[in-house]
mmCIF file of the C-alpha atoms, coordinates in Angstrom:
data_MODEL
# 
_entry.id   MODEL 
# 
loop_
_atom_site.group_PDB 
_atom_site.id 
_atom_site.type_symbol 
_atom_site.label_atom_id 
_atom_site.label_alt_id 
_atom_site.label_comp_id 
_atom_site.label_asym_id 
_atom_site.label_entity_id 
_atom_site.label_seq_id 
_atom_site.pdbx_PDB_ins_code 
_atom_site.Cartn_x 
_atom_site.Cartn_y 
_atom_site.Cartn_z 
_atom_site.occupancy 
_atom_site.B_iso_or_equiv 
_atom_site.pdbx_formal_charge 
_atom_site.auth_seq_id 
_atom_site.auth_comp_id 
_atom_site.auth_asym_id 
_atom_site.auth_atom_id 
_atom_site.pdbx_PDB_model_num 
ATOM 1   C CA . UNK A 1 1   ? 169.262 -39.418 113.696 1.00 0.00 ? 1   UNK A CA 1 
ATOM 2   C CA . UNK A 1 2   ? 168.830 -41.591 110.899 1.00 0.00 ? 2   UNK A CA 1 
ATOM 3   C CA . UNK A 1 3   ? 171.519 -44.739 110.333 1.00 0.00 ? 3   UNK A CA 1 
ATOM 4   C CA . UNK A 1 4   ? 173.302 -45.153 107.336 1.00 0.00 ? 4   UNK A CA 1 
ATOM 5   C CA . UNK A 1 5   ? 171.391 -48.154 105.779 1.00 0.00 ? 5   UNK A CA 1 
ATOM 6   C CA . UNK A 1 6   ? 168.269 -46.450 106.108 1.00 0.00 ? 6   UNK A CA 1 
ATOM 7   C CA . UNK A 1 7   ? 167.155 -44.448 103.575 1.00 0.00 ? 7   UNK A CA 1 
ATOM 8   C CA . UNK A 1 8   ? 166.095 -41.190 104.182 1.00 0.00 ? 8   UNK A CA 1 
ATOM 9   C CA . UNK A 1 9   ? 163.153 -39.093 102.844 1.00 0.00 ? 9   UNK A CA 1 
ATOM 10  C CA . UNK A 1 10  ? 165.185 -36.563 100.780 1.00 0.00 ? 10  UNK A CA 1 
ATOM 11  C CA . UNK A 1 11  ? 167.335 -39.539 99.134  1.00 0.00 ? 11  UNK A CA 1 
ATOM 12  C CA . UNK A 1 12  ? 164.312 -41.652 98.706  1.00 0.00 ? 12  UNK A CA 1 
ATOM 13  C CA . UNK A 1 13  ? 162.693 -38.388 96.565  1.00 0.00 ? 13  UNK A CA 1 
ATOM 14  C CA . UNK A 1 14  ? 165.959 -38.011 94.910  1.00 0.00 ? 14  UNK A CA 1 
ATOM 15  C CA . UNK A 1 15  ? 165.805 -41.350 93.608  1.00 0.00 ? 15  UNK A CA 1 
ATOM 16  C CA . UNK A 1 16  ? 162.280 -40.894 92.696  1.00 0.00 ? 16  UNK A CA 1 
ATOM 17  C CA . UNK A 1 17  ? 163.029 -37.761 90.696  1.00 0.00 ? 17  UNK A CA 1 
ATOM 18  C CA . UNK A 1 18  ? 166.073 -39.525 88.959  1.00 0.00 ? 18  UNK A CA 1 
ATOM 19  C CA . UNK A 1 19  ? 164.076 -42.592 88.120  1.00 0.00 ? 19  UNK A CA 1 
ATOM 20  C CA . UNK A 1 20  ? 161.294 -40.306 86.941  1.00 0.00 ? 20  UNK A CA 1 
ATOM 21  C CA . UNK A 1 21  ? 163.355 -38.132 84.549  1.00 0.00 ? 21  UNK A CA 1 
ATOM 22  C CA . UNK A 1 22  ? 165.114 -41.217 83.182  1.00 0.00 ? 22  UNK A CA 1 
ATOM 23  C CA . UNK A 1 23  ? 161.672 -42.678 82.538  1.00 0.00 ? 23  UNK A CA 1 
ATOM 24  C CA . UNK A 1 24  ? 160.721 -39.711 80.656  1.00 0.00 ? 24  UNK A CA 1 
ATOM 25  C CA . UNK A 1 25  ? 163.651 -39.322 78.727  1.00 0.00 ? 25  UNK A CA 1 
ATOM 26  C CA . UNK A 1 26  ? 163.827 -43.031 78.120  1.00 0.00 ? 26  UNK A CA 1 
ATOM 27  C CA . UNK A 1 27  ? 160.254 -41.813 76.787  1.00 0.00 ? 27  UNK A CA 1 
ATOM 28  C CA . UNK A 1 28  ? 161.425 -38.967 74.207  1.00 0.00 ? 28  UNK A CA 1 
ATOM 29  C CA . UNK A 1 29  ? 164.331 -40.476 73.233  1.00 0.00 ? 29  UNK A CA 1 
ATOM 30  C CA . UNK A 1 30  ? 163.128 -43.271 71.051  1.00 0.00 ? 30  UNK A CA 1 
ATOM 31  C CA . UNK A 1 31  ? 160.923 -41.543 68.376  1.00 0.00 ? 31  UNK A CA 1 
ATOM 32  C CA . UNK A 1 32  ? 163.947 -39.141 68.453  1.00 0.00 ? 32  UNK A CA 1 
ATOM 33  C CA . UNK A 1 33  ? 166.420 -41.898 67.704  1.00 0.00 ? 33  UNK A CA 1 
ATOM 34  C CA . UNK A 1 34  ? 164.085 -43.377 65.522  1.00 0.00 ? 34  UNK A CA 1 
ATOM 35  C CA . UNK A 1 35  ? 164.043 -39.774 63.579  1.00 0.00 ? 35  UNK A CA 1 
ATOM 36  C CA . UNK A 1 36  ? 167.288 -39.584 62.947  1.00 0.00 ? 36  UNK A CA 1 
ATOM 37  C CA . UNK A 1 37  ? 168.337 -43.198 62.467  1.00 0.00 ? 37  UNK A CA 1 
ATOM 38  C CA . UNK A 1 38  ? 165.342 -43.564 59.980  1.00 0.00 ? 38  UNK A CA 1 
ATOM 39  C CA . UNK A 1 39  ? 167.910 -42.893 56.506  1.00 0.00 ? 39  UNK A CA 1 
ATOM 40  C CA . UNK A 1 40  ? 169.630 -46.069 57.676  1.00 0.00 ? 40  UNK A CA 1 
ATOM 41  C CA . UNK A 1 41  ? 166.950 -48.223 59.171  1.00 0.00 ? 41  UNK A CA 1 
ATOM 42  C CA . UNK A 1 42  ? 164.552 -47.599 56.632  1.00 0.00 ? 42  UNK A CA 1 
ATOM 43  C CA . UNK A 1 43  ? 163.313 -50.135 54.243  1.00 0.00 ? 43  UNK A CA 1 
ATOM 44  C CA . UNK A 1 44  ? 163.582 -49.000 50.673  1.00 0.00 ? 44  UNK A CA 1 
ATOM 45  C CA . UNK A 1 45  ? 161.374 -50.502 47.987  1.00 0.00 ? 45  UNK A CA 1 
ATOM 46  C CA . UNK A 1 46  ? 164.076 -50.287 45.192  1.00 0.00 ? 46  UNK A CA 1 
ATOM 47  C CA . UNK A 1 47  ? 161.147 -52.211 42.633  1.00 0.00 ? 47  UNK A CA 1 
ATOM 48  C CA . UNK A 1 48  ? 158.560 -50.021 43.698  1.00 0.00 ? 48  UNK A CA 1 
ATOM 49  C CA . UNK A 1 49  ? 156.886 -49.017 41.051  1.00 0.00 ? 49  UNK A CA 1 
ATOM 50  C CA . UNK A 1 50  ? 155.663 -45.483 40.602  1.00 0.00 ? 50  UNK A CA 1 
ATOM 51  C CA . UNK A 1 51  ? 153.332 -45.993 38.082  1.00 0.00 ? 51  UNK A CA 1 
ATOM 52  C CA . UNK A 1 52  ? 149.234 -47.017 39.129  1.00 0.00 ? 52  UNK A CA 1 
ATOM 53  C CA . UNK A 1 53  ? 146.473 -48.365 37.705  1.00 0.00 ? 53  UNK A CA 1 
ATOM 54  C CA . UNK A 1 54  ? 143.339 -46.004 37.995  1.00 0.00 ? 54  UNK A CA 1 
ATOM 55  C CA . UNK A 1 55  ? 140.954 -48.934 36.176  1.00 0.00 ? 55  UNK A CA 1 
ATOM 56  C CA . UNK A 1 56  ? 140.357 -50.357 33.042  1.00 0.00 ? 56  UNK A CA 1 
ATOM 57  C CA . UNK A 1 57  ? 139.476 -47.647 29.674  1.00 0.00 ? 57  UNK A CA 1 
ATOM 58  C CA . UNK A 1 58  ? 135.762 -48.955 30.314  1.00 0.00 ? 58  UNK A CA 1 
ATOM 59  C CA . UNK A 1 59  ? 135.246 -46.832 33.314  1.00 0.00 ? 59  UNK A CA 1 
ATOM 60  C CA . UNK A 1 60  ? 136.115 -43.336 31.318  1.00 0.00 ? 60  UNK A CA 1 
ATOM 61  C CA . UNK A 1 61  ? 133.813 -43.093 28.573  1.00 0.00 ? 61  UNK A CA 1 
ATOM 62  C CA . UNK A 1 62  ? 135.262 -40.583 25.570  1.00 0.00 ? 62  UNK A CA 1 
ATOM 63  C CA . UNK A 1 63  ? 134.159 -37.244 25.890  1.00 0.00 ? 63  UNK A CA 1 
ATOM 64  C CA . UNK A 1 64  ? 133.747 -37.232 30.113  1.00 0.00 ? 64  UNK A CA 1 
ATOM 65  C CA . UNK A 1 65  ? 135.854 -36.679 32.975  1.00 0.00 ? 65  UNK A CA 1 
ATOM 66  C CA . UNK A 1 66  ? 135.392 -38.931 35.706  1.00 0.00 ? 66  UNK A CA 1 
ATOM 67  C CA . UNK A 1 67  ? 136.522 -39.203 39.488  1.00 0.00 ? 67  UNK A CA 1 
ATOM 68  C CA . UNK A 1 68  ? 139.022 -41.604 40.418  1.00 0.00 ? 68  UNK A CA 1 
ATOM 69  C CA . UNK A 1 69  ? 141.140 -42.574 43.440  1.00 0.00 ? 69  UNK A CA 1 
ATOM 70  C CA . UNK A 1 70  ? 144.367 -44.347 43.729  1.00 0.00 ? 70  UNK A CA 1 
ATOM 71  C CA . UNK A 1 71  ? 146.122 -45.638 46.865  1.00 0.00 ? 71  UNK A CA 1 
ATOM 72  C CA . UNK A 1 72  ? 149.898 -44.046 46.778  1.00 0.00 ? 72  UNK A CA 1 
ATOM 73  C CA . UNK A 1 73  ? 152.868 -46.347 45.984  1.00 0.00 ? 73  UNK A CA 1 
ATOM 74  C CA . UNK A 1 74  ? 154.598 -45.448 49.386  1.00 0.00 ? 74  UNK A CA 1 
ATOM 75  C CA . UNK A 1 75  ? 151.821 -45.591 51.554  1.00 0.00 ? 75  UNK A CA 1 
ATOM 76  C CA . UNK A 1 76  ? 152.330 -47.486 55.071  1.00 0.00 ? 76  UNK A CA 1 
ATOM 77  C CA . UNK A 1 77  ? 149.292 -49.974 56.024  1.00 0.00 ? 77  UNK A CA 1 
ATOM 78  C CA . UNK A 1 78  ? 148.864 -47.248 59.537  1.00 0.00 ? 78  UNK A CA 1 
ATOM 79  C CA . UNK A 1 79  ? 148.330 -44.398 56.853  1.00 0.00 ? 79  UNK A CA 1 
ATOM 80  C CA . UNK A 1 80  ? 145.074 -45.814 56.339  1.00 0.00 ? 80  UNK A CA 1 
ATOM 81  C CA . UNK A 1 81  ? 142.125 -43.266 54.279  1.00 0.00 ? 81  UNK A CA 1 
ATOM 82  C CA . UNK A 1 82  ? 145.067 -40.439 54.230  1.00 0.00 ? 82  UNK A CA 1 
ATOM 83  C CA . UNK A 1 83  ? 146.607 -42.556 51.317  1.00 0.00 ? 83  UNK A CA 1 
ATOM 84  C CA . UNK A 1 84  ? 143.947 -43.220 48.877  1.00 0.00 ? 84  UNK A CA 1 
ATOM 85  C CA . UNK A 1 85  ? 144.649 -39.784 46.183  1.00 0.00 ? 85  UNK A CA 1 
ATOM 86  C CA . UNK A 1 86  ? 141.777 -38.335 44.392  1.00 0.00 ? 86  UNK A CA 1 
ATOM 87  C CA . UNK A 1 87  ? 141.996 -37.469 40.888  1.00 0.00 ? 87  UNK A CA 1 
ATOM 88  C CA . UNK A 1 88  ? 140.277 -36.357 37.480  1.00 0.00 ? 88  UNK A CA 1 
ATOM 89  C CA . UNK A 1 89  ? 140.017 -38.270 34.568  1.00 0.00 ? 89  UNK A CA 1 
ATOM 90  C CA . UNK A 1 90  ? 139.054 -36.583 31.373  1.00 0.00 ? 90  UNK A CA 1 
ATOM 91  C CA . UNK A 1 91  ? 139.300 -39.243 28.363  1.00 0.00 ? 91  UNK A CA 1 
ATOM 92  C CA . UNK A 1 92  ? 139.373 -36.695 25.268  1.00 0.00 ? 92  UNK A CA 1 
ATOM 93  C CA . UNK A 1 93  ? 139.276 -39.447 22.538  1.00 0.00 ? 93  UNK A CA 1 
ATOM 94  C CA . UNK A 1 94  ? 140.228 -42.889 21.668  1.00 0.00 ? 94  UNK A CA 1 
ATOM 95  C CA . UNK A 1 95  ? 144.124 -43.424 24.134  1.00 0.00 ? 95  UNK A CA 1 
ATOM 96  C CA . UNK A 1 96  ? 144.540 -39.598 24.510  1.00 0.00 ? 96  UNK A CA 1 
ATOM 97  C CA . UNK A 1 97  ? 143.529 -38.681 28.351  1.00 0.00 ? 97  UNK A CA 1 
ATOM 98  C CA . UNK A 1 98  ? 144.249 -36.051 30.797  1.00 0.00 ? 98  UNK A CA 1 
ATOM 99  C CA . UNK A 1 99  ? 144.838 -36.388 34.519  1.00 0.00 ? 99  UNK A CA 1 
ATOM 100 C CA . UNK A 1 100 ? 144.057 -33.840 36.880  1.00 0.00 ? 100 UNK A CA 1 
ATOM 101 C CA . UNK A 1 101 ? 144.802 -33.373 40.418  1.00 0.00 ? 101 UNK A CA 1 
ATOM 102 C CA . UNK A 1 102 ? 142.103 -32.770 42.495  1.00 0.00 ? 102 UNK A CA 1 
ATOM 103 C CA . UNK A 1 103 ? 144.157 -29.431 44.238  1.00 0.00 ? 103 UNK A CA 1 
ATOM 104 C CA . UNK A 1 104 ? 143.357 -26.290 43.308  1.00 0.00 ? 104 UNK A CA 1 
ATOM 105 C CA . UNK A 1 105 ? 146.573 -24.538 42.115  1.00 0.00 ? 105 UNK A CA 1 
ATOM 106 C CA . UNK A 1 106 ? 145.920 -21.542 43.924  1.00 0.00 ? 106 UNK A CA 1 
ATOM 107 C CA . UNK A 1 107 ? 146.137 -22.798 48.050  1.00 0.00 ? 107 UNK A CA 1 
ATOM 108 C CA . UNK A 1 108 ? 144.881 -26.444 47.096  1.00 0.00 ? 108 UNK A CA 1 
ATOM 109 C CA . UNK A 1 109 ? 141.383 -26.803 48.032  1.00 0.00 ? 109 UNK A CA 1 
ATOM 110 C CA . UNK A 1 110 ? 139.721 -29.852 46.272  1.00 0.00 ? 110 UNK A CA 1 
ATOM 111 C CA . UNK A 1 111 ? 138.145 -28.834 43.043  1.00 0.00 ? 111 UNK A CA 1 
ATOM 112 C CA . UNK A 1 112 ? 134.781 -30.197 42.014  1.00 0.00 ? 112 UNK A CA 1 
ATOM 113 C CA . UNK A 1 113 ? 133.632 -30.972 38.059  1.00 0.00 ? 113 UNK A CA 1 
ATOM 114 C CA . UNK A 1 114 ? 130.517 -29.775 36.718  1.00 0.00 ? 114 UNK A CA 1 
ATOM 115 C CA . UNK A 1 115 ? 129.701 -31.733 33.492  1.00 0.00 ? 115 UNK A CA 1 
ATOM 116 C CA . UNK A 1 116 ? 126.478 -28.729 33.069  1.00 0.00 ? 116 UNK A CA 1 
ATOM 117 C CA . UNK A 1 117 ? 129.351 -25.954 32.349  1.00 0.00 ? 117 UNK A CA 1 
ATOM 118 C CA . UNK A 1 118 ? 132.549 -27.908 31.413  1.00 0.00 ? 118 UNK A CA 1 
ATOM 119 C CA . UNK A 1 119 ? 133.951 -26.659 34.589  1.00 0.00 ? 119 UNK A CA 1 
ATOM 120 C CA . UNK A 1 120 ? 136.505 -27.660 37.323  1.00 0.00 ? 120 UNK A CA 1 
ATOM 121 C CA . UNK A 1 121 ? 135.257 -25.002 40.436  1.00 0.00 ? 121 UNK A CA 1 
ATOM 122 C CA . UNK A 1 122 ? 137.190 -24.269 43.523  1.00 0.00 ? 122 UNK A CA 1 
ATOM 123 C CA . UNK A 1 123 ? 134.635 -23.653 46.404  1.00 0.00 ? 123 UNK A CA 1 
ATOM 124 C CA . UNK A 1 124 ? 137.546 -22.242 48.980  1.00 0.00 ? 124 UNK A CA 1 
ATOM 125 C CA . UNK A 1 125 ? 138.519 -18.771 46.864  1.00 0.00 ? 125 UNK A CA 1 
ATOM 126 C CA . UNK A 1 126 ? 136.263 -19.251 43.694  1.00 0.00 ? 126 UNK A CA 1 
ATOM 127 C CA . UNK A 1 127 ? 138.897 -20.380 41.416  1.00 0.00 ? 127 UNK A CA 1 
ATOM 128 C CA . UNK A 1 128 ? 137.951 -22.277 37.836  1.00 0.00 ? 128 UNK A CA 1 
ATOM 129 C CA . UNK A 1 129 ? 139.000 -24.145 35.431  1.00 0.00 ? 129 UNK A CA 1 
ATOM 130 C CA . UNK A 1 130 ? 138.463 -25.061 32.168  1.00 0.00 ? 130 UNK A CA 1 
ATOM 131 C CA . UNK A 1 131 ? 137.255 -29.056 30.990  1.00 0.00 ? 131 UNK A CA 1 
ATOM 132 C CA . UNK A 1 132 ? 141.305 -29.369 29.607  1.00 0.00 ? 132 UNK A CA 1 
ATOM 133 C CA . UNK A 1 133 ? 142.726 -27.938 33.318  1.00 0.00 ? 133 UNK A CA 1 
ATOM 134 C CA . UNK A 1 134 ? 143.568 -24.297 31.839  1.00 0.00 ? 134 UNK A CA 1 
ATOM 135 C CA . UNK A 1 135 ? 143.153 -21.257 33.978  1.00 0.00 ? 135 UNK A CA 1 
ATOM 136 C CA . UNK A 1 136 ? 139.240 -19.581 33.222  1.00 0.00 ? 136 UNK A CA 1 
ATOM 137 C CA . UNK A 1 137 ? 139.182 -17.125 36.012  1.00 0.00 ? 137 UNK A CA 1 
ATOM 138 C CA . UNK A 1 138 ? 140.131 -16.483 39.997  1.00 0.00 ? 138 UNK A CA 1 
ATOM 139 C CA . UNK A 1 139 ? 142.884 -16.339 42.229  1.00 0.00 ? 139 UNK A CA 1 
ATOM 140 C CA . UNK A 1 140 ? 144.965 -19.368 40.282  1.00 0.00 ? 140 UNK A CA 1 
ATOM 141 C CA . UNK A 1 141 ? 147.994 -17.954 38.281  1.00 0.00 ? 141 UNK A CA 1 
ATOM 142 C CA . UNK A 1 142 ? 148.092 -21.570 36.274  1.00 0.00 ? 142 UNK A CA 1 
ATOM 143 C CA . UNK A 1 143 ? 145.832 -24.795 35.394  1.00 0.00 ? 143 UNK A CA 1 
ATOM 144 C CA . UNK A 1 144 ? 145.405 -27.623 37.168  1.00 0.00 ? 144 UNK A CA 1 
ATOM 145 C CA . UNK A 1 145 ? 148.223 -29.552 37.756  1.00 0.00 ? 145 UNK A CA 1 
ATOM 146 C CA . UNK A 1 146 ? 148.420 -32.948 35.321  1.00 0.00 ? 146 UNK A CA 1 
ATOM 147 C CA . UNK A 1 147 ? 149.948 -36.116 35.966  1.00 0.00 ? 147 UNK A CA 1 
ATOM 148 C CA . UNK A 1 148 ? 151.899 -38.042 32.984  1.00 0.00 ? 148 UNK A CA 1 
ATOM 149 C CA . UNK A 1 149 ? 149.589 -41.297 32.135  1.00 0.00 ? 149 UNK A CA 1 
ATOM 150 C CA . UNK A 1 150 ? 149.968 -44.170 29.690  1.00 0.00 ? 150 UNK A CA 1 
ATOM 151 C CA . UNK A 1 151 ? 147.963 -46.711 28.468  1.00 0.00 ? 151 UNK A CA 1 
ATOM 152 C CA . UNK A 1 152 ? 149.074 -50.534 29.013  1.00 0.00 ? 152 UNK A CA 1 
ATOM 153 C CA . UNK A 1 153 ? 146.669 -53.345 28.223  1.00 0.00 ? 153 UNK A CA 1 
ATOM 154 C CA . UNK A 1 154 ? 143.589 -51.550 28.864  1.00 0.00 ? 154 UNK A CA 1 
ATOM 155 C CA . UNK A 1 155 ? 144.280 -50.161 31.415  1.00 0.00 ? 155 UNK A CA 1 
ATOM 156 C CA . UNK A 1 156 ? 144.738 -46.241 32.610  1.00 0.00 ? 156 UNK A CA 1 
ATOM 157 C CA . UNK A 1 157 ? 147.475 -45.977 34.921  1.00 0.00 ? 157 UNK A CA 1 
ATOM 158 C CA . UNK A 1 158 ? 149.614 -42.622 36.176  1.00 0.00 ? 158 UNK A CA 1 
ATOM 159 C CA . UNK A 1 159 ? 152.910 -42.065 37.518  1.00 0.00 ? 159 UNK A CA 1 
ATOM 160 C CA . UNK A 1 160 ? 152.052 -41.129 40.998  1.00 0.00 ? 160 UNK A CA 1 
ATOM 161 C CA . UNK A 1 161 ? 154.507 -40.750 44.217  1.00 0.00 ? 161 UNK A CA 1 
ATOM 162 C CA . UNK A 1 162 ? 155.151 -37.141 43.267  1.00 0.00 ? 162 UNK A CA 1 
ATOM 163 C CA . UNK A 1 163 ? 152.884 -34.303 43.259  1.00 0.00 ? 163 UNK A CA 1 
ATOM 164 C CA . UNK A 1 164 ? 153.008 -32.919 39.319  1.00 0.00 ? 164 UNK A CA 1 
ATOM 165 C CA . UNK A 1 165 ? 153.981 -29.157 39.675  1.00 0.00 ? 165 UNK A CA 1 
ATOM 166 C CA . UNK A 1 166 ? 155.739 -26.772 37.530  1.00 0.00 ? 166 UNK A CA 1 
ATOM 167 C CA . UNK A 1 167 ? 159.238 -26.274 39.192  1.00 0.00 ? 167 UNK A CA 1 
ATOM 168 C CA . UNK A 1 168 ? 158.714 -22.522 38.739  1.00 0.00 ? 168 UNK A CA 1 
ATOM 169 C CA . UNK A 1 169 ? 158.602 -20.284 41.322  1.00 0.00 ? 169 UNK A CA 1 
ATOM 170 C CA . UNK A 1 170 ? 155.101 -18.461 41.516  1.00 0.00 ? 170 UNK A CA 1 
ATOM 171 C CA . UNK A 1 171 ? 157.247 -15.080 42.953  1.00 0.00 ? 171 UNK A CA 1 
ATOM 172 C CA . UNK A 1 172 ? 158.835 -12.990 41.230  1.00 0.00 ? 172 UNK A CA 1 
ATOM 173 C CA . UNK A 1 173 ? 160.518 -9.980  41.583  1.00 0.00 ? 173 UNK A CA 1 
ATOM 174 C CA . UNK A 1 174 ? 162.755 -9.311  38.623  1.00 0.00 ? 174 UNK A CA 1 
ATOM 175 C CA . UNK A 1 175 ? 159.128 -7.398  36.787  1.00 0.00 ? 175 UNK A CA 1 
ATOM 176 C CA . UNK A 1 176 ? 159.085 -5.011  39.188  1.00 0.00 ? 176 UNK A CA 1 
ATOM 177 C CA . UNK A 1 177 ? 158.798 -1.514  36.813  1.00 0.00 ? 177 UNK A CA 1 
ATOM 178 C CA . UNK A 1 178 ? 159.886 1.774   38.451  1.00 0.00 ? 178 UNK A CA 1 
ATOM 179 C CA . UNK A 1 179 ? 157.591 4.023   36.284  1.00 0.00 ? 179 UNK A CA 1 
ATOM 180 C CA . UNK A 1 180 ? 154.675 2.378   37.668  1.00 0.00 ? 180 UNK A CA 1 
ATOM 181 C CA . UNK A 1 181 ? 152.579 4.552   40.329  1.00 0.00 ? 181 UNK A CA 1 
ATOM 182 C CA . UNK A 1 182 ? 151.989 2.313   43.629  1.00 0.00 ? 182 UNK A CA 1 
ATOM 183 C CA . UNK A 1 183 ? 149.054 0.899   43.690  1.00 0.00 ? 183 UNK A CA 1 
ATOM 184 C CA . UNK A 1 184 ? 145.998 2.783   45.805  1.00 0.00 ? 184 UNK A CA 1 
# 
């Protein structure tokens, strides 16, 4: 028989187990907490400034559309690549510009420009684009999306931090006409 001071196998398991478990939820608990507290705990940036500088008018010659990338105005030092944002630049003439997003608007593959055809191409479902961002031909129901810009001592910059979309929804039900035969 076993005294009471000792400690027997099965207790010294149970402890084990307990010590375990509290380890591991020790373990999920704190990016849990961390979660939910983050509304409070957070820092907020009230001067941040949503609106970047994508270079000086030098680097977007009249006429072209150029490649650009900006780093986003929230972006955390451990986002690292993930938070420089690609863009199009297309400087029609003298402070008038467009700025395209580099998302397709159909699922949001990356478009590509090619300057030979005055195109914007999507390689995933052969979606494209006209040089201004309007719809030419494929799956996309709209242009490119465009970010607002302005001009401030020579200097391009956009209001980034949100990604520019419509606020429309792309379903719709309510054109749905009865006389129509189904589709086969």
């Amino acid at each position: 028989m076993t005294q009471p001071d000792e400690l027997s196998r099965r207790g010294m398991l149970m402890k084990l187990g307990l010590l375990f478990n509290a380890a591991v939820g020790t373990i999920l608990a704190v990016p849990i907490m961390r979660y939910v507290l983050s509304p409070m705990i957070r820092e907020r940036n009230a001067g941040q400034d949503p609106w970047v500088a994508l270079g000086l008018l030098d680097k977007f010659p009249p006429g072209q559309t150029r490649f650009a990338t900006y780093r986003h105005p929230s972006a955390n030092p451990s986002d690292g690549e993930t938070a420089n944002i690609p863009c199009w630049v297309r400087h029609v003439d003298g402070e008038k510009f467009q700025v395209f997003a580099i998302n397709c608007a159909h699922l949001g593959c990356p478009v590509r420009w090619f300057p030979q055809s005055g195109l914007f191409m999507c390689p995933c479902h052969g979606g494209v684009y006209y040089q201004d961002g309007s719809r030419a031909s494929g799956p996309p129901e709209r242009g490119l999306f465009e970010y607002r810009y302005k001009v401030e001592q020579g200097k391009l910059l956009i209001q980034a931090g949100e990604m520019p979309t419509t606020g429309v929804p792309t379903a719709s039900l309510t054109n749905i006409s009865v006389k129509r035969p189904p589709c086969a």
